[in-house]
C-alpha positions in Angstrom: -25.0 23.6 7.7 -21.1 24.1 7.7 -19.0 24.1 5.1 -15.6 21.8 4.8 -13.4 22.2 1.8 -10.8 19.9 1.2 -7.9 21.3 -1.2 -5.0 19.1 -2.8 -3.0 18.4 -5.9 -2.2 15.3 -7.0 -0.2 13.8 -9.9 -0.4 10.0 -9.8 -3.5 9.9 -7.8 -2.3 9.1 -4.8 -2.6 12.2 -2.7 -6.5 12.5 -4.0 -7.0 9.1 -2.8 -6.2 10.0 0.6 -8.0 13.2 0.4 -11.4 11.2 -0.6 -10.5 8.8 2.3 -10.2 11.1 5.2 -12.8 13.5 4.0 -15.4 10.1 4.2 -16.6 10.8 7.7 -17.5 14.3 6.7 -19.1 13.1 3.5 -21.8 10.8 5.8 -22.7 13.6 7.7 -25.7 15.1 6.9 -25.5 18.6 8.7 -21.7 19.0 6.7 -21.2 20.3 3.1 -17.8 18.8 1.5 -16.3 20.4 -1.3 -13.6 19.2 -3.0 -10.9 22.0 -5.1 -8.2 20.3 -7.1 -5.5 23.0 -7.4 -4.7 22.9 -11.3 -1.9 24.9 -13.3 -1.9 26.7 -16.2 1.1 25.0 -17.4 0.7 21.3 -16.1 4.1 19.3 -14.7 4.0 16.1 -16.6 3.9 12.5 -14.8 5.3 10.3 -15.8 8.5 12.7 -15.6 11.0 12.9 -17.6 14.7 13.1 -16.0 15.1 16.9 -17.5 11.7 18.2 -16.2 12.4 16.5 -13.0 15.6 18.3 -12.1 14.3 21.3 -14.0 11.8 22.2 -11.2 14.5 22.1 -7.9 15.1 25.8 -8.2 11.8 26.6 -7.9 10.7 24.1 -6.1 13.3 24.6 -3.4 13.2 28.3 -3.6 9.3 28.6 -3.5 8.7 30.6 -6.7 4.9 30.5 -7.6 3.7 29.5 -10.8 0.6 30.4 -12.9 -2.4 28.4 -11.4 -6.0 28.1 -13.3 -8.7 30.5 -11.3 -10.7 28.9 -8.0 -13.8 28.6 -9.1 -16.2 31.4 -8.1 -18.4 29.6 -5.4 -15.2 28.5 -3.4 -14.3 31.8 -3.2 -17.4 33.3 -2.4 -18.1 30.7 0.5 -17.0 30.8 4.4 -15.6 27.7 5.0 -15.5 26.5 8.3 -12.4 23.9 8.1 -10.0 23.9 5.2 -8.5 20.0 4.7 -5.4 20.7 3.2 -3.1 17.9 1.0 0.2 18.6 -0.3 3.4 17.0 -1.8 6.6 17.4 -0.7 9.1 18.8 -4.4 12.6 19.0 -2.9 12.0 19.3 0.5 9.8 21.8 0.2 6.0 22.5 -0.7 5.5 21.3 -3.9 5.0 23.8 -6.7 1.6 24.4 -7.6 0.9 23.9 -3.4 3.6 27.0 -3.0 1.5 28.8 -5.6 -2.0 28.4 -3.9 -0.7 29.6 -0.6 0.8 33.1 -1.9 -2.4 33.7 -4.0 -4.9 35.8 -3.1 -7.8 33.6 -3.3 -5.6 31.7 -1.0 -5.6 34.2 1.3 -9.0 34.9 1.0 -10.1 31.3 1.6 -8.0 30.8 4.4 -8.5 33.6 6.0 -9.2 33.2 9.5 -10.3 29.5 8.9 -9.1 26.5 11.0 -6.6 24.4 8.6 -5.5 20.6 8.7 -2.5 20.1 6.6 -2.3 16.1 5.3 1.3 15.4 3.4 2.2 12.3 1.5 5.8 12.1 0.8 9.0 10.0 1.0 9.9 10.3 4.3 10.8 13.5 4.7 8.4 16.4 5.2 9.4 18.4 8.2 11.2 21.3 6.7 8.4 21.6 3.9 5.6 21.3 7.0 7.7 24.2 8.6 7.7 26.3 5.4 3.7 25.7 4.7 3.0 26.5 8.6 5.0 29.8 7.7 2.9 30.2 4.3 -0.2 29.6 6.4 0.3 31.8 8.6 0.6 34.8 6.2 -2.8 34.0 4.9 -3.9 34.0 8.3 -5.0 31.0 8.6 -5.2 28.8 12.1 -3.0 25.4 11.7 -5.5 23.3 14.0 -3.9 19.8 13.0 -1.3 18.0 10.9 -1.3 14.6 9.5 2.4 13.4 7.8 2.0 9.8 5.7 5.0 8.6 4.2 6.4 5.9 2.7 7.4 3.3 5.3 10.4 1.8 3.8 13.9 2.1 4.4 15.4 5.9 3.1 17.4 4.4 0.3 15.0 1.4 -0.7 12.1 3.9 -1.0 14.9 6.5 -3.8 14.7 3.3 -6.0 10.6 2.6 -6.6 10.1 6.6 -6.1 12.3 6.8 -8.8 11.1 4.4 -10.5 7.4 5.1 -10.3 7.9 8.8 -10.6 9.8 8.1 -14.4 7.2 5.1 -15.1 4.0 6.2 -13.8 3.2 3.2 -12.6 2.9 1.8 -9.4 4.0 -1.4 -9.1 6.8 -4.0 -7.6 10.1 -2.6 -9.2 11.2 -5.8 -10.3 9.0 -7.9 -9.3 11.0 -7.7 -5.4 11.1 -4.0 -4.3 7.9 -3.2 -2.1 5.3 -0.7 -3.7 6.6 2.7 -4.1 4.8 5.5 -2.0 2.3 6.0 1.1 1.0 1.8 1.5 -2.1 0.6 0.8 -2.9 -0.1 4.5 -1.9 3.5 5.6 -4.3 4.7 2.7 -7.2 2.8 3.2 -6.8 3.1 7.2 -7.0 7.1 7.1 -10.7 7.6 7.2 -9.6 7.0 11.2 -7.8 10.1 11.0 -10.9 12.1 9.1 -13.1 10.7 12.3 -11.4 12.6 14.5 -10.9 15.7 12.8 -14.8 15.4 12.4 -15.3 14.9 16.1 -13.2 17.6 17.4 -15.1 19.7 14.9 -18.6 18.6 15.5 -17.9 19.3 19.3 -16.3 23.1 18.5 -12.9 22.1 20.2 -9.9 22.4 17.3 -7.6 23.4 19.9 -6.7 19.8 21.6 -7.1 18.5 18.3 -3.2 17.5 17.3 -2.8 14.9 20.4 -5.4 13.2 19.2 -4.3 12.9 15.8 -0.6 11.9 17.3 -2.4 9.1 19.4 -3.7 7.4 16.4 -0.3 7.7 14.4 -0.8 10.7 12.4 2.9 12.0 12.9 5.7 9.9 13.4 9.5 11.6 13.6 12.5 9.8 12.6 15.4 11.8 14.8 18.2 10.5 12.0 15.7 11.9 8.9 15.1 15.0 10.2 18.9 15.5 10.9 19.1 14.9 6.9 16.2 17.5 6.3 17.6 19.9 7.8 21.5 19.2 6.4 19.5 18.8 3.1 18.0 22.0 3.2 20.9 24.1 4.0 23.0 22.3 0.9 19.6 22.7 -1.3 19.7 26.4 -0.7 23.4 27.0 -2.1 22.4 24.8 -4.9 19.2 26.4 -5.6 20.4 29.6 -5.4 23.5 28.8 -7.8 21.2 27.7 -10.5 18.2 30.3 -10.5 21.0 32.8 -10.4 22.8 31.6 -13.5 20.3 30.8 -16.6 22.8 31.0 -19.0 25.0 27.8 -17.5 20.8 26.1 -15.8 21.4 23.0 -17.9 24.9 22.3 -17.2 24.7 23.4 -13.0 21.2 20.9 -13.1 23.2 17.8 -14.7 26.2 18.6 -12.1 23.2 18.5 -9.4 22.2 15.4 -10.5 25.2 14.0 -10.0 26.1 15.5 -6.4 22.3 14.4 -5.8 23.4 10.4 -6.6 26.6 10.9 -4.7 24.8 12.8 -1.8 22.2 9.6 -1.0 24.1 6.8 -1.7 27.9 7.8 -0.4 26.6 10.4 2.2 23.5 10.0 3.6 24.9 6.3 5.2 28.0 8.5 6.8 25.5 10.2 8.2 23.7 7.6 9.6 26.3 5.6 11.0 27.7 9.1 12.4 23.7 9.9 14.2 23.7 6.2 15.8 26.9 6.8 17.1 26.2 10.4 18.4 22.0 8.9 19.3 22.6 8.5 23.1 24.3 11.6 23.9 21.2 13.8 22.0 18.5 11.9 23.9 16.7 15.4 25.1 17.0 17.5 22.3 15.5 14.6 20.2 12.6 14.2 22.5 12.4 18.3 22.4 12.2 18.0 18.6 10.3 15.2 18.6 7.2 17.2 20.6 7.4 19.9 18.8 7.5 18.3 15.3 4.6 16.4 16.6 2.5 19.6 17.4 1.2 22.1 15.4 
């Protein structure tokens, strides 16, 4: 019998959703315990959030400063797994909180220790900075990144700001409207990810994790956007002055966050189309180091 444990947090419900869906092929097999660990806070962040908790968490969300988490129960930690599903959100381009937590724990470490790893996001759109952070926090815990699955939302970058927005300070999911599309990861990329849990169960059945990621590419698992990850990584670099400003200076946190806020409007709705026109113009003459970042944001 081998053991599968499949790990995520979610806050609206959509992130365990997918969990349950691509850990479905394990469930039907018979020679495969599944367990499922909900990583749970001491403090809980609310959802529907509030505009000042929201902005609250970017310092530590961006600067990846743990929080207090609730104790893995004792069986988790006392079992050898022998694959380790793991489902995270993206908080300000980086891993969310209580995910950032979990990986610099010690029963992190001790779960993942030597134990092949799958990492499943669902964010926005943009999730390779925070995939390069968790591969980082992975491999402190020594644990094998075997695989990677990235679902995002599928609608255009400043469309999907709006119904994230909007959902994230409802709680519900609906049209925004009545004429926006639904906010988050769609319904068809949900219910079609079982596909992606078939695989991962086939290259595991037949003790071969190592060609794994191609396959998972092949089916759609990770698709890169040249211009978005142009804005993670001109994000990032911004986010870490900002971050750093704030957690720096208690005293003045309020004000600095409410002058973020505003940078943060200006930033996606003056900026971020600069920038785009500025990548299509520049798109033909970066033809090989996209495809270079392109493969290697692909792999694992």
């Amino acid at each position: 019998m081998k053991n599968v444990l499949v790990i995520y947090y979610s806050q609206s419900g959509q992130l365990e959703t997918i969990a349950q869906n691509i850990a479905k092929p394990f469930l039907n097999s018979e020679n495969i315990k599944v367990t499922f660990h909900e990583i749970q806070l001491e403090k809980p962040f609310p959802f529907p959030w509030s505009k000042d908790a929201f902005f609250d968490a970017f310092p530590e969300s961006f600067l990846q400063i743990p929080t207090a988490l609730k104790p893995v129960p004792e069986e988790i930690l006392n079992t050898k797994f022998d694959l380790v599903l793991f489902h995270y959100q993206v908080w300000y381009l980086s891993p969310s909180i209580p995910i950032n937590s979990f990986l610099k724990s010690d029963e992190a470490k001790k779960i993942l220790n030597n134990t092949p790893v799958v990492t499943i996001s669902g964010s926005r759109n943009m999730w390779i900075m925070a995939q390069e952070k968790i591969k980082t926090l992975l491999k402190e815990a020594n644990a094998q990144l075997v695989g990677n699955v990235a679902l995002v939302d599928r609608v255009g970058n400043l469309i999907s700001v709006i119904t994230i927005v909007e959902w994230m300070f409802s709680g519900v999911k609906k049209k925004y409207l009545g004429i926006f599309p639904l906010p988050g990861v769609s319904e068809k990329d949900i219910n079609e990810s079982p596909k992606f849990g078939e695989v991962i169960l086939s290259s595991f059945n037949e003790n071969d994790l190592d060609d794994l990621q191609p396959k998972l590419v092949g089916i759609g698992a990770v698709k890169i956007s040249p211009y978005l990850v142009t804005v993670d990584k001109t994000a990032n670099k911004i986010f870490n002055k900002w971050s750093n400003l704030i957690f720096k200076n208690q005293k003045n946190r309020k004000k600095l966050l409410k002058v973020f806020n505003v940078y943060l409007f200006l930033a996606i709705w003056l900026i971020s189309p600069i920038v785009y026109i500025l990548h299509f113009i520049s798109y033909p003459f970066k033809l090989k180091t996209i495809k270079r970042q392109t493969q290697y944001y692909q792999g694992v």
